[in-house]
C-alpha positions in Angstrom: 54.3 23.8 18.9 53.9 23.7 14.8 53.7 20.1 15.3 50.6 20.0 17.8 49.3 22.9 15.4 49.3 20.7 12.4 48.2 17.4 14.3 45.0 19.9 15.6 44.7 21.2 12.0 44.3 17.7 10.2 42.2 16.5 12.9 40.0 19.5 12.3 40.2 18.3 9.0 39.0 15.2 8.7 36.4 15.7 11.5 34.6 18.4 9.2 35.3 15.6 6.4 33.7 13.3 7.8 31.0 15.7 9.3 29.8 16.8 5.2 30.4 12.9 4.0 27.6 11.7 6.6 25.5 15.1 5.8 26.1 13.6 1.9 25.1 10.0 3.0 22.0 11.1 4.3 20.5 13.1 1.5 21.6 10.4 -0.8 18.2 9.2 -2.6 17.0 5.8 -1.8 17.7 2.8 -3.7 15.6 1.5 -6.0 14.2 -2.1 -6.0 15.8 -4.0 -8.3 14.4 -7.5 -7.4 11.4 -8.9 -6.3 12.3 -9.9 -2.5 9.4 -12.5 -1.9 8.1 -15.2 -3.8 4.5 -14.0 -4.4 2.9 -17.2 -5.0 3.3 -18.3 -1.7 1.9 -14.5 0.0 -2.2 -14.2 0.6 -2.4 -10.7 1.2 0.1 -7.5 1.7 -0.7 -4.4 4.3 -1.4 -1.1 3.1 1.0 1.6 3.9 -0.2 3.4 6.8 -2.6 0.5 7.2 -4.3 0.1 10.7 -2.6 -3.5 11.1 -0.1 -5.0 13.5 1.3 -2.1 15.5 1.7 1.7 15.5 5.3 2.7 13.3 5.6 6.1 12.8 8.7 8.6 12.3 10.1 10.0 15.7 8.8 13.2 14.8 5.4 12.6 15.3 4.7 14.2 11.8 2.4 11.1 11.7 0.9 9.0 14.4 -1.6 6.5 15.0 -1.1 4.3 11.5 1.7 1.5 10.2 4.2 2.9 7.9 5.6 -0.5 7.0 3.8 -3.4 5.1 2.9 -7.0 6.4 3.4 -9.8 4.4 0.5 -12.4 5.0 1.9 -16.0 4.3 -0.9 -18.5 2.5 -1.8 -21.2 5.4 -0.3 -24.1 3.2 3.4 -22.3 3.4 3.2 -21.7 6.9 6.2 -23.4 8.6 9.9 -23.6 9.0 11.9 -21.8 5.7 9.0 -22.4 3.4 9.4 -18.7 2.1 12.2 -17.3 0.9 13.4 -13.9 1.1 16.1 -12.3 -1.0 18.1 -9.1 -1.3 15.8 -6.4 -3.4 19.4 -5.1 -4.6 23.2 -4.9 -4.4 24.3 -3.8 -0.9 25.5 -4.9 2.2 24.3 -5.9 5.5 24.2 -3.2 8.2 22.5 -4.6 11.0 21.4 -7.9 11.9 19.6 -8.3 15.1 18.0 -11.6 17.1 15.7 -11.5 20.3 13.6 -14.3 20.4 12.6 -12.5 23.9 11.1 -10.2 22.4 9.1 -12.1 19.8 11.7 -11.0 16.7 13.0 -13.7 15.5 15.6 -12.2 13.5 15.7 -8.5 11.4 18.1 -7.6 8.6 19.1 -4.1 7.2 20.9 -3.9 3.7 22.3 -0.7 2.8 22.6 0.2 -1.0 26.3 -0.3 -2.8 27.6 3.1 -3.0 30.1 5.3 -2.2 29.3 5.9 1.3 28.6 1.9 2.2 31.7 1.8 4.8 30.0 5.5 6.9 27.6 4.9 9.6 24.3 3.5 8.3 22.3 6.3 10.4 20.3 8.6 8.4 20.3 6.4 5.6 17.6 5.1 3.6 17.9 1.2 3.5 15.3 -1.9 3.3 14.6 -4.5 6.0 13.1 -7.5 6.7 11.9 -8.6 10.4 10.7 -11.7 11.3 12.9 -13.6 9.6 15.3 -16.7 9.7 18.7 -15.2 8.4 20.6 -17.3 6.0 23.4 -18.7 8.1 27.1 -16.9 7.4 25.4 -13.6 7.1 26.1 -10.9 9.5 27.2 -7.4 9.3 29.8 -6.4 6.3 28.0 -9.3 4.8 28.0 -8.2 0.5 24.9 -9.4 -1.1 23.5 -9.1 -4.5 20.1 -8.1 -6.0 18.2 -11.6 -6.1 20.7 -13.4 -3.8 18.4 -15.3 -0.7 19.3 -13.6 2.8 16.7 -15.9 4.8 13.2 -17.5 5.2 9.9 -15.9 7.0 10.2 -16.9 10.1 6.1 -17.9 9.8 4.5 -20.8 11.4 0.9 -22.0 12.4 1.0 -21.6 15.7 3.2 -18.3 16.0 2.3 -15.9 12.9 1.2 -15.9 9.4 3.1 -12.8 8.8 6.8 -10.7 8.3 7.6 -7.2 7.6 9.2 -5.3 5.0 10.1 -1.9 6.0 12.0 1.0 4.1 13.4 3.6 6.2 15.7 5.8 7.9 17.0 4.9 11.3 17.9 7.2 14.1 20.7 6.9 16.8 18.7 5.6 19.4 14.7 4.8 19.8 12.2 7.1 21.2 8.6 5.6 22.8 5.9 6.8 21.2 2.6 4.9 22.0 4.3 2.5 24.0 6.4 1.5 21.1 10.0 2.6 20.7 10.3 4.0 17.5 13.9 3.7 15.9 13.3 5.5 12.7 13.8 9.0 11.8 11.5 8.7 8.4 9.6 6.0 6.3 8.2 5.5 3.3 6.1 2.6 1.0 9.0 0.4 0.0 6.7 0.1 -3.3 7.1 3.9 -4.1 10.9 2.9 -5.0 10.0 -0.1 -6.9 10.9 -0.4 -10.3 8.3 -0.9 -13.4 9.4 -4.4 -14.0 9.5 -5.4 -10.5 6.0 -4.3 -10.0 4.6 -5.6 -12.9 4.9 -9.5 -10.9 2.5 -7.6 -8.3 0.4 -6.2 -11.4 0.2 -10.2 -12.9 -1.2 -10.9 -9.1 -4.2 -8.4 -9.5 -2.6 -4.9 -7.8 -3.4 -2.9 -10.4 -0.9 0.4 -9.8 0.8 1.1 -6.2 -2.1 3.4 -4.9 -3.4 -0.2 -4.1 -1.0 -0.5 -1.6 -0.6 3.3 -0.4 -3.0 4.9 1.8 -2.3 8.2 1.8 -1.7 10.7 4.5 -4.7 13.1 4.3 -6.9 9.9 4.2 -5.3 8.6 7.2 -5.2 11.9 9.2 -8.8 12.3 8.5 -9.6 8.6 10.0 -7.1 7.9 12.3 -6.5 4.5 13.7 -7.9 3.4 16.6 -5.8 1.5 19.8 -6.6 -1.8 21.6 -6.1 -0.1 25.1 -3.5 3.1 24.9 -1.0 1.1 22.1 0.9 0.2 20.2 -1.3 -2.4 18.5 -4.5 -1.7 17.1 -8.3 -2.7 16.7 -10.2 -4.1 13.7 -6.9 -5.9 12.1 -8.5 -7.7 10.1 -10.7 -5.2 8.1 -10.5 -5.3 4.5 -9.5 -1.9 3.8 -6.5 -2.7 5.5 -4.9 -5.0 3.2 -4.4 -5.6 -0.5 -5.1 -9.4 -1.3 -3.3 -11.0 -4.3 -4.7 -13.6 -6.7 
């Protein structure tokens, strides 16, 4: 009986362990950008957080609604094609998810979670940065170490598909809710240019973005003009309009 006692007591024990490491993990602060992920020369025009572009992504809580918490990456015409743009790790970390379903129209999406002490938990909860749209670098999958700078795959961009891929920087959730007719798998988001470094931004300065507000809409602005919906969702009208995007020199 003191046997099964102590057997119940450890597992007590390492369940409540675990239980405050992934509380820990999850009110970790985000990483910061310590690499430029994209090679700017080659990109027209970025989307403006909470933009009214591509397609509705907004937390599961419905705090906000009707907007694009992620940015699009418009690809200059001359560059569009197979691996002409590269994209690279924006820090050291490893690769958490990597997803393909060319059913679906995603070509391929990557997570990298940041290098720290709770790398080997669960990646839910966790801030981390991701590309979708993209043609992973081959021998990278999940485990996969990679290092600030170090290439993890090409836009997956091409005339006659799209001109565009996504950078995201978010929390995911343990499974997706529909909201709009869009299943939304993240539990918050956020600009990933809010956790850029100085230096990092400064190659967006040199391109004409003069401070990050540029790229930022902000959430009383969006509240008070709401996006509007080609039919009930996800995607949404006027696309194109200027004050949707931030165009580079």
């Amino acid at each position: 009986m003191k046997i099964l006692i102590g057997i119940g007591v450890f597992i007590a024990v390492l369940f409540f362990l675990g239980v405050g490491l992934m509380v820990l993990a999850q009110n970790a602060p985000p990483p910061q950008i310590i690499s430029n992920f994209t090679e700017l020369d080659k990109i027209e025009k970025i989307s403006r957080y909470r933009s009214c572009a591509g397609h509705t992504t907004v937390p599961q809580d419905m705090s906000e609604m009707k907007r694009s918490m992620k940015h699009y990456f418009w690809v200059k015409p001359e560059y569009l094609g197979g691996d002409t743009v590269k994209i690279f790790s924006p820090y050291d970390g490893f690769v958490q998810v990597v997803r393909q379903d060319p059913q679906e129209g995603l070509e391929g999406e990557i997570w990298i979670a940041p290098k720290d002490m709770f790398v080997m938990l669960p990646p839910v909860g966790r801030w981390m940065f991701s590309v979708q749209h993209i043609n992973i670098r081959d021998g990278l999958k999940q485990g996969s170490e990679v290092k600030a700078g170090e290439l993890i795959g090409y836009g997956a961009v091409s005339a006659n598909n799209r001109d565009t891929f996504d950078v995201i920087f978010a929390k995911g959730s343990l499974s997706p809710k529909e909201i709009d007719n869009w299943n939304g798998p993240f539990s918050a988001l956020d600009s990933v240019f809010e956790h850029m470094s100085s230096e990092i931004f400064s190659q967006y300065q040199q391109k004409g973005i003069a401070s990050k507000e540029e790229l930022i809409i902000s959430k009383g602005e969006r509240d008070n003009s709401p996006c509007t919906y080609k039919d009930s969702g996800p995607y949404f009208l006027n696309q194109d309009a200027p004050s949707n995007w931030a165009v580079l020199k």
